[in-house]
N, C-alpha and C positions, 0 to 999 in steps of 0.2 A: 580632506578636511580643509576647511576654507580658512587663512591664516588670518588673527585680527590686524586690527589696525585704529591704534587708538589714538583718539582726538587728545587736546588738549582741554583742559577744564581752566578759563580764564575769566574771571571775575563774574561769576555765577553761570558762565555759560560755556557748552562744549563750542572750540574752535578749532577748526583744520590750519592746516600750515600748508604754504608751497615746499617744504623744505621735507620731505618724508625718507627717515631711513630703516636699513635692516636694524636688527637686534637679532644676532644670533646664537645660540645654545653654546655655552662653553663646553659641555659633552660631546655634543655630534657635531658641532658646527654648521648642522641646519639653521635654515634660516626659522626664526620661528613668531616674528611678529615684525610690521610696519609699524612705527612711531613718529608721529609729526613731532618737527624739533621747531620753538618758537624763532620768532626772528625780531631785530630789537624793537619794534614798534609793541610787539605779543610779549615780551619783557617787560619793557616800562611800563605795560597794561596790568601786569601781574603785580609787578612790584609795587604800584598805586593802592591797587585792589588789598593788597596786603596791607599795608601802613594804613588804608582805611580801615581796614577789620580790628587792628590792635587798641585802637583807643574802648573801645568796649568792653574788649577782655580785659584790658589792664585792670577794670574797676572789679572783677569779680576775686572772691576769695581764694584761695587755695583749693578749700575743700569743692567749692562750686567748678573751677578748671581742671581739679582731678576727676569730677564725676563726667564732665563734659568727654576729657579725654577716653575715660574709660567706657562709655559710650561710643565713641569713635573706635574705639579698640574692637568692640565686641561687632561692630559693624563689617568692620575688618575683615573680620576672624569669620563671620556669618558668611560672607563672600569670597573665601579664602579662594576658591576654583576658579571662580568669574573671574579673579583677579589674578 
């Protein structure tokens, strides 16, 4: 079985990194997935990307950003394996 190796998801887009490590199983101690780790350029990208998203939500209701999340949730939860 071929193990994954997941990108990063930074500011609407999936991005690789030079910077790739293990993640391994605290039961076996296999190794069980490659994950690109950002580096400060892929940070300050993220963190941008982020403080642009909040002014939008800030304006919506409560009930509006629970339904939002709970969406998110169930999105989740649909993908549980994949993920």
């Amino acid at each position: 079985m071929k193990e994954p190796r997941h990108s990063l998801w930074l500011d609407g887009a999936w991005t690789k990194s030079l910077d790739v490590r293990e993640v391994r199983s605290p039961y076996t101690g296999k190794r069980a997935a490659r994950v690109n780790y950002a580096d400060e350029a892929q940070m300050r990208r993220a963190l941008a990307a982020a403080a642009a998203a909040f002014p939008p939500l800030r304006g919506l209701s409560r009930h509006a950003r629970s339904r939002l999340l709970a969406a998110m949730a169930a999105g989740i939860e649909a993908r549980r394996a994949e993920l």
